[in-house]
C-alpha angles and dihedrals in degrees: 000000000000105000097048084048089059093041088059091049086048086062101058125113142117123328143133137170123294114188122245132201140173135173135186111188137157092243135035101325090195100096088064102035080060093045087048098050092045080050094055103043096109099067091062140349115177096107133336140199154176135222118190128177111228130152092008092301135103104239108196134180140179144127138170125306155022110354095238077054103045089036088061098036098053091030092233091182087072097065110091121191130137087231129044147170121213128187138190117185141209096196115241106143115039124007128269109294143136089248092041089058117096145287115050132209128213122242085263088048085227102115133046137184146176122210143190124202136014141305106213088190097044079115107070089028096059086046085054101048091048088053086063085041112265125155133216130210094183151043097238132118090217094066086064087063104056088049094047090055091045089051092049085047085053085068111037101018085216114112105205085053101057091032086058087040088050085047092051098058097035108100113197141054118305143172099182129172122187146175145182162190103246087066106017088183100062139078124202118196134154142185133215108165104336132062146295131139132170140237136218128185148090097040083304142103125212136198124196161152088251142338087279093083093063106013093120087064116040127355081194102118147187122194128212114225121204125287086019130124123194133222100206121187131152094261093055142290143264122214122197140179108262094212094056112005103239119150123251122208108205125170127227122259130211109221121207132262113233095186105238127122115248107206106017113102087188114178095358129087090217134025087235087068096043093054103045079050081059092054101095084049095048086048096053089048088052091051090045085053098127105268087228096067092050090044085049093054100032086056086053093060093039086054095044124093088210138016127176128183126230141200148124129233117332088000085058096056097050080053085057097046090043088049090067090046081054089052104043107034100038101015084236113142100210109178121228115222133190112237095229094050099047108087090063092037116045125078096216130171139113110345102022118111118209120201122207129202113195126154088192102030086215105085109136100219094044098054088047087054090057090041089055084048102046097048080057097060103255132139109249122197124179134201104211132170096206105063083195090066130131085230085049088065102038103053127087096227119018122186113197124214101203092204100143136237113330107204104178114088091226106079114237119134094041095047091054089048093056089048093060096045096047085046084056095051088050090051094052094048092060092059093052087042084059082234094117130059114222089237088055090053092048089054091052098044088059088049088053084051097059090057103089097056092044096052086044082055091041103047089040090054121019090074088078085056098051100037088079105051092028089056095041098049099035096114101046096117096205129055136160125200119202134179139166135232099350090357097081091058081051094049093049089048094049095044093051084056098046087047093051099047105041100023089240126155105246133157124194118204137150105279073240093076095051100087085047100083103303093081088083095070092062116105132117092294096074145060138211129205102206125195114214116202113224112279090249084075085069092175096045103042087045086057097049093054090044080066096039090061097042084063092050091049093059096048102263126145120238143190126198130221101190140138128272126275083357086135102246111098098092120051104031112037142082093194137347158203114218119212128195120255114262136158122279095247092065098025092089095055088048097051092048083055088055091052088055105055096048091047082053096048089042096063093038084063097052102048100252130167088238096178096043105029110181135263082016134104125187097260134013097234098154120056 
């Protein structure tokens, strides 16, 4: 076990998402393939391109950029085909450049192709192909691809053939689509751990990252499995193993409409805005989630002998907020785990249960922590925000957020949505663990009701409140954020916000940590954004202050999120943002609203691209 174990972590690198999409109509394909790119943009925006066939030739454009930039700059809505390939890229193999954009064309031009993910063998395999004379205009390991398929079609002149013999030598992770002029009706494309799924629908078919580049046309899906190609034509597609060729019937899927606009900022100058606008409607979603799915999950976990929570980033941080609702409503300890850590930390087998959290239910080292899990015999659940996810499919009970696209690539709806449905699974556990009185559920649902409204009143007038110290600090280069109890959970969450959006050093820890050793950064030339838990948590709230004092005491700047009339605001802060008072069982999902807003303000002051920070994409689906 070790050493496969050590040969994963081997793997591991950059990569993020690109966004793939492919049509096949029977008119000018162009204006989807558009919609789709601009769809997709989230999920990468270093460079961008099309490739159409039209008159017997490949015509392919791209260039670096954003995809409104490169649009305008290659004039994409020239290009006329009835079938099409488009591509936007989060750089991994190969730097930013024009060459480096996708797709790419072989030596012959006759054949292009898109690709997410990464070849681990492109190496040798590049060797190999300029042996036979090849030649190569970029860096990437996707180029290797589109020759090695062009070398296999040299021998057979078929091209399924050589695309499943390509497949069969390429080591990694890929999503690929490909066409060609030696059949200008067909699309190939293939999956091996990242996504792809197809459309049908309208006299077209689609191919794309996710439903996302096609979803204004037809919500009728298929998904790829791994280890799958496709053979996609107007008229309908075959899908077949890679390994072995059998066929696999596979029916279509309609996936639901959750009644949000994808790509419409409306009234907002960022998505982020926008989406942390949508939370008191996400949360009401969550707490409209049917009773039936959280009981069955929350009797999972009372008839299991041991359940972790996983995540990664963002998605970690809900697990370990979740994991002190576990603790305190239901006195279960349920560990938090870091996706990428699992495999080497959790003790899984027959009778364990294993909960997910995933926005996008296609992170990489989430859905490898399930799959260790799940060869061991354990139960795996999931809470996912795309119904149409690889992690959607893969899990034995999947609970869906249906909190709606989430464009910007820092998670906030959806975070604040996975708090309140893991918050309900807690609450139902405590019922069957005989550790909550059905007066006291009833208490706290109403308290869950009156979310909605509160989070409407924060998020409409707490921005007058952030602008000032958000505008005035901004460029403070170095912050720490501390809570204590849940609020830590709270303070590495906020920080990983306020870091991502204004570039800003900023480091989130329990107001415990800081005497061990952080403490002697603090001078004048920092701030802290402390959270302060409501003064009914007496310990808690005590032991936060007592931090809050140390850093006083050494000269650092604070400011205080804390409720109103709590008590606090005059002796220990040098600015502040007042919350209302609310009860502790919300307080936490308030206060990460409040993180989010000045993260967002914060940003907003210092010029930022919010919706597209660099170096980021929406969701980590390659190692």
């Amino acid at each position: 076990m070790w050493s496969l174990l050590v040969r994963r972590a081997s793997r591991e690198g950059e990569g993020c998402m690109c966004g793939i999409c492919g049509v096949i109509g029977k008119t000018n394909v162009v204006p989807q393939l558009l919609t789709g790119l601009r769809n997709l943009e989230y999920r990468g925006y270093d460079s961008c391109g099309v490739a159409v066939i039209a008159d017997g030739t490949i015509h392919l454009r791209k260039n670096v950029g954003a995809v409104e930039e490169v649009e305008q700059k290659e004039q994409f809505q020239e290009l006329e085909g009835f079938i099409g390939l488009a591509h936007t890229r989060w750089a991994t193999h190969g730097g930013v450049t024009r060459a480096n954009a996708h797709p790419h064309l072989s030596c012959s031009g006759d054949f292009a192709l898109v690709h997410n993910g990464i070849i681990d063998n492109y190496r040798p395999i590049k060797a190999w192909l300029k042996e036979r004379g090849h030649q190569f205009l970029s860096q990437t390991d996707t180029e290797v691809i589109v020759h090695l398929i062009e070398e296999y079609f040299r021998e057979s002149g078929e091209i399924e053939p050589a695309f499943r013999k390509a497949l069969a030598r390429l080591e990694g992770s890929f999503a690929l689509a490909l066409i060609s002029t030696h059949d200008p009706h067909t699309l190939f494309c293939a999956r091996q751990e990242s996504p792809l799924i197809i459309g049908v629908g309208n006299g077209n078919m689609y191919l794309g990252s996710d439903m996302n580049a096609f979803v204004e046309y037809t919500r009728e899906v298929i998904c790829l499995e791994d280890g799958e190609y496709a053979v996609v034509r107007r008229d309908g597609v075959t899908i077949r193993q890679m390994q072995t060729g059998k066929r696999v019937v596979r029916a279509c899927e309609q996936m639901p409409d959750e009644g949000y606009t994808i790509n419409d900022k409306g009234k907002y100058q960022h998505f982020m805005l926008k989406e942390i606008a949508e939370e008191p409607e996400v949360v009401q979603k969550a707490l409209e989630i049917e009773d039936e799915a959280i009981i069955r999950l929350a009797r999972t976990v009372a008839q299991s002998a041991h359940v972790y929570l996983t995540g990664i980033g963002t998605a970690f941080y809900v697990t370990l907020i979740a994991q002190h609702y576990f603790a305190r409503l239901a006195d279960r300890y349920i560990p938090a785990l870091s996706s990428d850590e699992f495999p080497f930390l959790a003790q899984v087998g027959r009778g364990s249960t294993v909960i997910a959290v995933s926005q996008s239910g296609e992170t990489i080292d989430t859905l490898r922590a399930l799959r260790y899990a799940k060869e061991r015999g354990a139960t795996t659940a999931a809470v996912v925000n795309v119904p149409s996810s690889s992690m959607v499919r893969e899990v034995d009970q999947a609970i869906l957020q249906g909190a709606g696209p989430e464009i910007c690539v820092l998670s906030t709806k959806s975070t604040v949505s996975q708090v309140i449905i893991l918050l309900r699974v807690a609450l139902e556990l405590a019922v069957l663990e005989g550790k909550l009185e059905a007066r006291m559920k009833e208490q706290y649902e109403q308290e869950l009701a009156s979310l909605p409204a509160l989070l409407t009143d924060l998020i409409a007038s707490l921005p007058a409140q952030v602008r000032v110290p958000a505008y005035e600090y901004a460029k403070v280069h170095n912050w720490f954020f501390i809570g204590r109890g849940v609020y830590s959970a709270v303070a590495l969450e906020s920080a990983l916000k306020f870091k991502e959006s204004s570039y800003l050093h900023a480091e989130g820890m329990s107001g415990g940590f800081l005497k061990h050793g952080t403490i002697a950064l603090i001078d004048e030339t920092t701030s802290t954004a402390a959270f302060v838990p409501p003064p009914e948590e007496k310990e808690l709230f005590a032991l936060t202050l007592s931090s809050i004092q140390e850093i006083k005491a050494r000269g650092g700047f604070v400011l205080g999120i804390h409720q109103e009339g709590d008590g606090s605001e005059e002796k220990f802060f040098d600015a502040e943002i007042v919350l209302p008072a609310v009860s502790p069982l919300v307080a936490p999902v308030v206060a990460l609203t409040a993180g989010q807003i000045l993260a967002y303000y914060t940003a907003l002051a210092l010029g930022r691209s919010i919706d597209k920070p660099r170096a980021l994409a929406k969701s980590v689906t390659v190692t």
